[in-house]
N, C-alpha and C positions, 0 to 999 in steps of 0.2 A: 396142348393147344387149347387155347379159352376163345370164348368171342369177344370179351371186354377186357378191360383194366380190372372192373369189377370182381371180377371171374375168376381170374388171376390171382386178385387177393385174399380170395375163398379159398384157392385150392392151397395157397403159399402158406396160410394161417393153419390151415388144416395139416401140412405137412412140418411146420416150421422148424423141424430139425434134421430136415433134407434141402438140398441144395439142387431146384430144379429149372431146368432149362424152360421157363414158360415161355411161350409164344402167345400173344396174341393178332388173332386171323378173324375179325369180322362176318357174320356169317352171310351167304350172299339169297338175296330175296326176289325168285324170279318172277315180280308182279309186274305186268305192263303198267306202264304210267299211263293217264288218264288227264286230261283238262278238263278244268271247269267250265262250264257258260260264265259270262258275266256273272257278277251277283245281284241276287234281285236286289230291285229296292222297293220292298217290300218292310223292312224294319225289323225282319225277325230275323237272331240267331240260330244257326242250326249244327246241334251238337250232335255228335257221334259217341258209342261205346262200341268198341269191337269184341271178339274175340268171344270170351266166357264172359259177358257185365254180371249173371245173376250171381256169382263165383263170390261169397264171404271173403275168400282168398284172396281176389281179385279188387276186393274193395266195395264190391257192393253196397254196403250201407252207408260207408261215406256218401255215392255218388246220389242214393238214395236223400241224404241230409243237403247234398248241394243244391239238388231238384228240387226238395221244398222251397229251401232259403231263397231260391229265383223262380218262384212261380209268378212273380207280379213281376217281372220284364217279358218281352216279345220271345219265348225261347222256343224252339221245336227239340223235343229230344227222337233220335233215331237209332236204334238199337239194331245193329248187327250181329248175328252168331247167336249162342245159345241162352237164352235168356230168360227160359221157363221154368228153370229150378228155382227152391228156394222161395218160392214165392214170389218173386223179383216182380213178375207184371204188376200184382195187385198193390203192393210196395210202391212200385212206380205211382201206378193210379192214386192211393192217396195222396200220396207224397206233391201228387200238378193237382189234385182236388179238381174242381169243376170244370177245369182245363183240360183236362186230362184224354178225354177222347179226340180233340183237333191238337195238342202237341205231342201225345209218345206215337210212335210209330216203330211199331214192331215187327223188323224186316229177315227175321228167320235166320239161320245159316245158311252159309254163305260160301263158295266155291274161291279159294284164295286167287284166282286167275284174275276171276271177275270186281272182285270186291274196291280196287280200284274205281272202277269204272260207275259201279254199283253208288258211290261215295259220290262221285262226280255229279250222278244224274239228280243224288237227293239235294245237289245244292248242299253238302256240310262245309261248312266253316271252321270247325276244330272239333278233334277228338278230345276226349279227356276218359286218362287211366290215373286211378288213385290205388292201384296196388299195395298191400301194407308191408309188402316185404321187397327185398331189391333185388329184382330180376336179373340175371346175367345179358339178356339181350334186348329180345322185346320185337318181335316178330310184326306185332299190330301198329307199333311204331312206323317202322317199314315200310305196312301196309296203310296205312296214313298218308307218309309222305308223297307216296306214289301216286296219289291222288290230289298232289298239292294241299293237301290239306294240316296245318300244323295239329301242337298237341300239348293239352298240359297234362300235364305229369307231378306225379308225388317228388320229394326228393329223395330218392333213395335208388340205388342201384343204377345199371347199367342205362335206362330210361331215361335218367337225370342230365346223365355226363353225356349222351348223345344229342341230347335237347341244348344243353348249356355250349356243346362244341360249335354247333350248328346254327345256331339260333334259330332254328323252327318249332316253337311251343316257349312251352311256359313253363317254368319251375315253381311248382307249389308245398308249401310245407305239410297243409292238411286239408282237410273240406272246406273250411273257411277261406283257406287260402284260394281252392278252388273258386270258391264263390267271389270271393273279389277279382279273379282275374276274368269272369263270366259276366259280372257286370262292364270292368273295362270295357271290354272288347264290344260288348252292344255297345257303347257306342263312340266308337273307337273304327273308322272305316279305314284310316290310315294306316294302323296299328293291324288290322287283320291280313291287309293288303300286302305290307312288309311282310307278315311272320307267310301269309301264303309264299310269297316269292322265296321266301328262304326256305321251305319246304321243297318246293321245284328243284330248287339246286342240291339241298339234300338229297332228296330222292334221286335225281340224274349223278352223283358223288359215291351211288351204293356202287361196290363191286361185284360182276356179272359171276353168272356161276362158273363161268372158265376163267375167270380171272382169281376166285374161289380155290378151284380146285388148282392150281397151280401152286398156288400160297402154301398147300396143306402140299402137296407133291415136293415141291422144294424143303417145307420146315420136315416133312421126314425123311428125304434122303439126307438130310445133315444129320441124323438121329444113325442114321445106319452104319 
């Protein structure tokens, strides 16, 4: 059992002289959904990183290269999760320069209940993960959604193919790519408004964790 397509083709390549019964079974993410207020109009975009952002692994320094490239548009960045490795704050700070103390906001880890909710109250308007490798799932995705909130994403892995099913985010090929889709979207109210709505649907589209456990109950009593 995999949770993607992706997944799947990792295990099949890695075995490819076996003949395996894969399954793919979605993995289920019990984060309450959350609604936005209106959005301000105020003019400024406000980005999210979840999860690990200081994470090299994670993509960090891309995100760090997108931050510079858009210091001269209205941007808030709002960092969830752990984000004090690595240097990642002072990074940040060069990176927005003189800006830098009214746009990063540094909102610590974060309890996955809340973190919805948590998304809602900052007013974000998109995540963005530029992961350099391709994840099988993507849990922060998830927890995106559930907060209406889209998400661009690198193209690789599991991230991609759930962004491109759905249409909630953006498919970017690298930081540059990032960064023109961050210009779009400032200003672009139309354009955030759809990819929000199709977030909502995504998110209300995840399967519950009984709906979860049923899948994996069923694909292994046919194993038995």
């Amino acid at each position: 059992i995999t949770p993607s397509e992706g997944a799947r083709g990792v295990v099949a390549r890695a075995f490819a002289a076996r003949v395996l019964p894969l399954q793919v079974i979605p993995h289920a993410l019990a984060v309450p959904l959350a609604e936005r207020s209106p959005a301000r109009a105020d003019g400024v975009l406000r980005v999210a990183l979840l999860g690990a952002p200081s994470a090299p692994w994670k993509g960090a320094d891309d995100v760090l290269a997108v931050m510079s490239a858009t210091r001269d548009l209205a941007l808030e960045w709002h960092v969830f999760g752990d984000a004090d490795a690595h240097g990642f704050p002072d990074g940040a700070a060069a990176a927005l320069g003189t800006a830098a103390d009214a746009r990063l906001h540094l909102h610590g880890r974060y309890v996955r209940d809340e973190i919805a909710a948590r998304l809602a109250a900052a007013d974000v308007d998109v995540t963005l993960a530029l992961s350099p490798w391709a994840e099988t799932f993507s849990y922060t995705l998830s927890e995106s959604w559930a907060a209406g909130v889209p998400a661009i994403v690198r193209d690789l892995g599991a991230p991609a193919d759930r962004v491109r099913s759905s249409g909630a985010g953006i498919v970017v090929a690298d930081a540059q790519g990032a960064t023109a889709a961050l210009r779009r979207l400032a200003g672009n109210a139309d354009e955030r408004q759809r990819l929000a709505d199709a977030a909502r649907a995504a998110a209300r589209g995840e399967p519950s964790l009984g709906e979860n456990a049923e899948r994996h109950r069923s694909a292994c009593a046919a194993l038995l």
